[in-house]
C-alpha positions in Angstrom: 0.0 0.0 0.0 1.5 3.3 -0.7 1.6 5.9 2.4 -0.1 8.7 1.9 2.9 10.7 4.3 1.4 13.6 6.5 3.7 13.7 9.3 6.7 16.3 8.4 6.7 17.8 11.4 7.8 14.4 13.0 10.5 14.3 10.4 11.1 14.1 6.8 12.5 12.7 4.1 16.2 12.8 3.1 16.4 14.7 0.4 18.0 12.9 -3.3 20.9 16.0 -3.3 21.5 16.0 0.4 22.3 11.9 0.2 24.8 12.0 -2.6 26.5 14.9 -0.8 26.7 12.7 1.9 27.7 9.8 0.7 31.4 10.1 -0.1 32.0 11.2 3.3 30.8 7.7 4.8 33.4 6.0 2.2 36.0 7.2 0.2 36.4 10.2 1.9 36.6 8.8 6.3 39.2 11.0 7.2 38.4 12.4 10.8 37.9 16.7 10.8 40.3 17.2 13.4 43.4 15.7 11.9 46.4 17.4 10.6 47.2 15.4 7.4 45.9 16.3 3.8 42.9 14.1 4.3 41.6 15.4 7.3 41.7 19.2 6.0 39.7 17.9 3.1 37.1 16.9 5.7 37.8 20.0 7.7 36.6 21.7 4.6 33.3 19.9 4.1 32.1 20.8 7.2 33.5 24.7 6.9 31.7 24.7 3.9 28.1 23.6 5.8 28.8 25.5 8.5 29.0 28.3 5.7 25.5 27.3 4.3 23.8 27.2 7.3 24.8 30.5 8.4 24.1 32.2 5.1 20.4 30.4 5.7 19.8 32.4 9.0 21.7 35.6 8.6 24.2 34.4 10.9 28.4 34.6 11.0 29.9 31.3 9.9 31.8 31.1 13.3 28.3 31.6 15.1 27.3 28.2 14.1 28.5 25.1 16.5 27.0 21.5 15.9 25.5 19.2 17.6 23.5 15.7 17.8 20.2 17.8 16.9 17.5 20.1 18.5 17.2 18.5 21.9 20.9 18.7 22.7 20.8 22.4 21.2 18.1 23.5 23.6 19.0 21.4 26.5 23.0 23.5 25.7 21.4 27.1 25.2 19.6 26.7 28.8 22.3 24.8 30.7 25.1 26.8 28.7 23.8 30.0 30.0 23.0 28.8 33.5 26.6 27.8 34.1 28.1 30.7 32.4 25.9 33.3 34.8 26.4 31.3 38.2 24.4 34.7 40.1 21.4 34.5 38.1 18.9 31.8 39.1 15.6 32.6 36.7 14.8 31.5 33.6 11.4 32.7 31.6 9.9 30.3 29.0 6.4 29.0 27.9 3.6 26.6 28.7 4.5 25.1 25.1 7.7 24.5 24.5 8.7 21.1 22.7 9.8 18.9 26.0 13.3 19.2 24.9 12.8 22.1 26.8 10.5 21.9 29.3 12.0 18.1 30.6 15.3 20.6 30.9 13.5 23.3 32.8 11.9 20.1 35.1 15.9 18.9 36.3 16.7 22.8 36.6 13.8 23.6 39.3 15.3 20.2 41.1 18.7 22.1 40.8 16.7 25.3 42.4 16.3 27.5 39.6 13.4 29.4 39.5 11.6 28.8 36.3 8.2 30.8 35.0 6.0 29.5 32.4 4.1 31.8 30.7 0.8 30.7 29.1 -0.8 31.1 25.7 -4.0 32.7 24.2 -6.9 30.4 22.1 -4.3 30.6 19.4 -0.7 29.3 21.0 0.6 32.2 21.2 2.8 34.2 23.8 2.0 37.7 25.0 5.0 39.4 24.7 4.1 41.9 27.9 3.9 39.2 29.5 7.1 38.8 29.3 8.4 42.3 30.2 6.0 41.5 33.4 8.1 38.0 34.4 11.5 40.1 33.9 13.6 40.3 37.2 16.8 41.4 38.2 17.3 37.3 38.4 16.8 36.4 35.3 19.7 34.6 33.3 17.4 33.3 30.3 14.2 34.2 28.2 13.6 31.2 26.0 10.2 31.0 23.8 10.0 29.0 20.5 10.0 30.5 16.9 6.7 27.9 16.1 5.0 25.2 17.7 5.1 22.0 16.5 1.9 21.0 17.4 -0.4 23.4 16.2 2.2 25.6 14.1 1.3 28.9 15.6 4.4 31.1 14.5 5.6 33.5 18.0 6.2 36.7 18.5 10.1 36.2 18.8 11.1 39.7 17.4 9.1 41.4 20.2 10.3 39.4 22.7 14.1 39.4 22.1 13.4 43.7 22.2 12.5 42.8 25.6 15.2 40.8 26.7 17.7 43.4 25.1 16.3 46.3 27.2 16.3 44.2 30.6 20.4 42.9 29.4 18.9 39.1 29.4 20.0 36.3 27.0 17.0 35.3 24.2 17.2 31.9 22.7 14.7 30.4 20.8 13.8 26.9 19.6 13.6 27.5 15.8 13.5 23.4 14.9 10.0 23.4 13.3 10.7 26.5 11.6 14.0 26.5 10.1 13.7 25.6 6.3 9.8 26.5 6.3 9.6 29.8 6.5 12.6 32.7 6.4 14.3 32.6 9.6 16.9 35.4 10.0 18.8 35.7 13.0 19.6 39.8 12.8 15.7 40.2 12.0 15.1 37.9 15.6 17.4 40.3 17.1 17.9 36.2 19.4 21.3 35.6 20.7 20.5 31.5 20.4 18.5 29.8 18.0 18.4 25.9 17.9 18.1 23.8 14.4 17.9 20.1 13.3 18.8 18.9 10.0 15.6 16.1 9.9 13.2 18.6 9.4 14.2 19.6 6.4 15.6 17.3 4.4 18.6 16.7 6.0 19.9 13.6 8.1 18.7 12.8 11.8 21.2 12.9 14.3 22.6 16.3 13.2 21.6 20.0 14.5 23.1 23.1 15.0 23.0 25.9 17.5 23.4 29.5 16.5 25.7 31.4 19.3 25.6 35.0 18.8 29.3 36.5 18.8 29.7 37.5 22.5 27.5 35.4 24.3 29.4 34.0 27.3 28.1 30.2 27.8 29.8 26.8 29.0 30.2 23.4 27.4 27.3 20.9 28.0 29.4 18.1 26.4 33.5 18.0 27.6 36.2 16.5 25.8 38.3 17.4 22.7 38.7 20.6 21.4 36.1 20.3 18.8 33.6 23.2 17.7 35.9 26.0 19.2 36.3 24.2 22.3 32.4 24.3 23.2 31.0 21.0 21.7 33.4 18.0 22.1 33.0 15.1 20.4 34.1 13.9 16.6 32.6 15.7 13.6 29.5 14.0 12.0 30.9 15.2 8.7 28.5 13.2 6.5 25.5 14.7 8.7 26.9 18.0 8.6 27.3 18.0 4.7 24.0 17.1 4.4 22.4 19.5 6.3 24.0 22.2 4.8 22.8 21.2 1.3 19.9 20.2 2.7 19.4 24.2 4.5 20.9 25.5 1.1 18.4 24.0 -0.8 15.0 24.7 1.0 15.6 28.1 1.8 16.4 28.8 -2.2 12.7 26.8 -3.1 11.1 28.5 0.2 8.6 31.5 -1.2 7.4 29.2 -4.1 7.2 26.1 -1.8 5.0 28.0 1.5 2.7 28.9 -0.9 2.2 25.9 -2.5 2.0 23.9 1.0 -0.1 26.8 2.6 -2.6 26.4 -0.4 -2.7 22.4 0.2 -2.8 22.6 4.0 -5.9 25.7 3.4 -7.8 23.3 1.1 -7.6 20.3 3.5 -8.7 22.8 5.6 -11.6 23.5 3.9 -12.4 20.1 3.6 -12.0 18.7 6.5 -14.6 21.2 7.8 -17.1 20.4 5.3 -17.7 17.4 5.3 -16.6 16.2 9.0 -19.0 17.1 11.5 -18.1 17.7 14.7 -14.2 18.6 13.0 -12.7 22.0 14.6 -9.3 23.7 13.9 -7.0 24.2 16.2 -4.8 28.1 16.2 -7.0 28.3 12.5 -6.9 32.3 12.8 -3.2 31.9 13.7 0.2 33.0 11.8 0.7 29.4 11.2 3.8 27.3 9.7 2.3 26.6 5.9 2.3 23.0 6.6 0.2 22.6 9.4 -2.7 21.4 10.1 -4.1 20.3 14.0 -7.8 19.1 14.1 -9.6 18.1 17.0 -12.7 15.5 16.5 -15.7 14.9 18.4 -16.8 11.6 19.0 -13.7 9.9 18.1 -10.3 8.4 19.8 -6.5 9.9 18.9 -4.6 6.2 19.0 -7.8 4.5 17.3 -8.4 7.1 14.9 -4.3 7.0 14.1 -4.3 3.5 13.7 -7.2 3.5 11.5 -5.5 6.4 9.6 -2.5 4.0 9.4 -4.8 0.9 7.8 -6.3 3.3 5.2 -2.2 4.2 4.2 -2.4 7.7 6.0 0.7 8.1 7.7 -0.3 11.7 11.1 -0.2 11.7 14.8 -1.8 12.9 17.5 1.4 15.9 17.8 4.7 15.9 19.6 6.1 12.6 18.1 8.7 12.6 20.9 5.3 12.1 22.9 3.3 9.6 20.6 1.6 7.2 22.6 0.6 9.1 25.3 -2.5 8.9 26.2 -3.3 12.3 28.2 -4.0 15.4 26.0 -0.9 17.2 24.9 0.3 20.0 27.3 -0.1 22.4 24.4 -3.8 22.1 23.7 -4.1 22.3 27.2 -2.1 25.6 27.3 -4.4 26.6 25.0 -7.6 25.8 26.7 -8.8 23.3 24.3 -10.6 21.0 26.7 -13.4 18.6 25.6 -13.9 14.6 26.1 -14.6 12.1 24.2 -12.5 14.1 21.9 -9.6 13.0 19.4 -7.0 15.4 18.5 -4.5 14.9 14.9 -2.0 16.9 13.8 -1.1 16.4 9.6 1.6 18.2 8.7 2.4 18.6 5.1 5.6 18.4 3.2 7.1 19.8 0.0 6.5 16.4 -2.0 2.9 15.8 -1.2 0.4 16.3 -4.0 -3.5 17.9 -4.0 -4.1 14.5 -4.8 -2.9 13.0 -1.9 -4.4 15.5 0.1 -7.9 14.3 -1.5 -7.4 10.8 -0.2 -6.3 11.9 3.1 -9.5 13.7 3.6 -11.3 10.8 2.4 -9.8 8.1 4.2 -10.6 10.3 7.5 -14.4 10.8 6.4 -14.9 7.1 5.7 -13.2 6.4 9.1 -15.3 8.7 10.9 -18.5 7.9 9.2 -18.0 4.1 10.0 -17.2 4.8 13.8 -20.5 6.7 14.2 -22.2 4.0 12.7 -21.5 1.5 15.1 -21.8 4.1 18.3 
């Protein structure tokens, strides 16, 4: 059966280009990055060259990017990183709906004794930035809100947040995983002085990230060792990762205006759809700034892990959100942020990707009707 594939927020394909820039690197090309001999600065290369690409992508100084193993290790680095470096400060200020890459971080800190305020959302998702000027204190080491939620998409206000943090002299990082390679991301624009990215997300390989350090941030290592990344990240260079995300980066933000729109107009007529012929069907952040590709829909009636499953019979690959919490069976702390509170309710999140087709979309939408319509047969 071929998979209809509607879960690109969970992670996406490799892309054809960023796998043959990668492959030589597994192969003919081993040598390790930090090396002296003529081999090694051939590798050393590769990943300057990435590193290049992916600061080009964002706005950012080539020696502002350091990599890592992906998002989570970038955000759990920009909180504990900044902690370390500012020993006197004990607060940080985040939000009700960070990905838990975060919040499971800001969870050990408050065991540690830092004081930790999260703010909460509107209907939509999203963050008042005032109330964030409010939750300022002379304590605070760390403002850190996501660039878009990868739940329900809703794009923040992470401009007027960092103006904030620059008038109160506090460090702004932001998780920017969902939105890096779907929609321009610029680092000066931000005015952020940490931004988290992961290669799997667009196109790239898992298992590779990156986090932007703006030039003059003081922050410590999360992971010791060798003198790798400018003597903040130990550990050997991924280089076939690393090549891959850069092409990977290069090559969605050169297809990005044409390719929002053309998700945007597939995720609006599913949309549409879903809403007209699914009773009881309601959109979740739908008067949001939303990533182009999503698309979160709470049912009435129905069951998340049933409906999924059924989804996943019918060759309809979504989930129920966070994929790093699928198979949960509570409600997701987001929706719940976001007072979206019914029972007997299931909530699905498709996310849509630059290789889907209207078509596909079409049977997606089917698939869930027939699904539906059979379930409240036999209730």
């Amino acid at each position: 059966m071929v998979t209809v594939y509607l879960d690109h927020a969970a992670t996406t394909p490799v892309r054809g280009e960023a796998l043959h820039a990668m492959l030589p690197w597994f192969s003919e090309h081993f040598a390790n990055a930090s090396g002296s001999y003529a081999a090694a600065r051939e590798a050393r290369q590769a990943v300057d060259c990435a590193r290049g690409q992916i600061a080009q992508a964002i706005g950012a100084k080539r020696g502002e990017i350091y990599f890592t193993s992906g998002g989570s290790e970038a955000d759990n680095w920009a909180l504990q990183g900044i902690l370390r470096a500012n020993p006197a400060k004990k607060h940080v200020i985040t939000t009700m709906i960070e990905h838990h890459a975060m919040l499971r971080t800001c969870e050990a800190l408050e065991k540690q004794g830092f004081r930790l305020t999260y703010l909460p959302v509107d209907r939509s998702g999203r963050i008042d930035p005032d109330a964030v000027e409010r939750a300022v204190s002379e304590d605070t080491a760390l403002i850190s809100v996501m660039l878009a939620n990868n739940e329900v998409g809703t794009i923040e206000p992470v401009g007027a947040i960092a103006k904030i943090a620059q008038a109160h002299g506090v460090v702004v990082h932001t998780d920017a995983v969902q939105a890096v390679g779907h929609i321009p991301v610029n680092v000066q624009t931000l005015g952020v002085d940490m931004l988290s990215m992961s290669a799997h997300k667009f196109g790239g390989p898992k298992g590779i990230g990156a986090l932007y350090i703006r030039d003059g941030v003081r922050i410590d290592s999360l992971i010791y060792g060798g003198a790798q990344e400018r003597n903040l990240r130990a550990g050997t260079e991924n280089v076939p990762g690393i090549v891959g995300m850069g092409e990977a980066l290069r090559l969605a933000c050169l297809e990005l205006p044409d390719q929002m729109a053309r998700v945007a107009r597939m995720r609006d007529a599913m949309q549409e759809d879903i809403l007209r012929r699914i009773p009881g069907a309601h959109v979740n952040a739908q008067d949001a700034d939303r990533l182009p590709g999503h698309l979160h829909v709470t049912l009435d009636g129905a069951d998340s892990n049933l409906l999924l499953m059924q989804l996943d019979m019918a060759g309809i690959a979504a989930s129920a959100g966070s994929a790093c919490s699928s198979g949960a069976l509570e409600r997701s702390h987001v929706l719940l942020a976001m007072g979206v509170s019914g029972v007997h309710q299931a909530d699905i999140r498709f996310t849509l990707g630059a290789e889907n087709t209207p078509e596909e979309i079409g049977q997606a939408v089917s698939a869930l009707e027939r699904i539906i319509k059979r379930s409240s047969h036999h209730t």
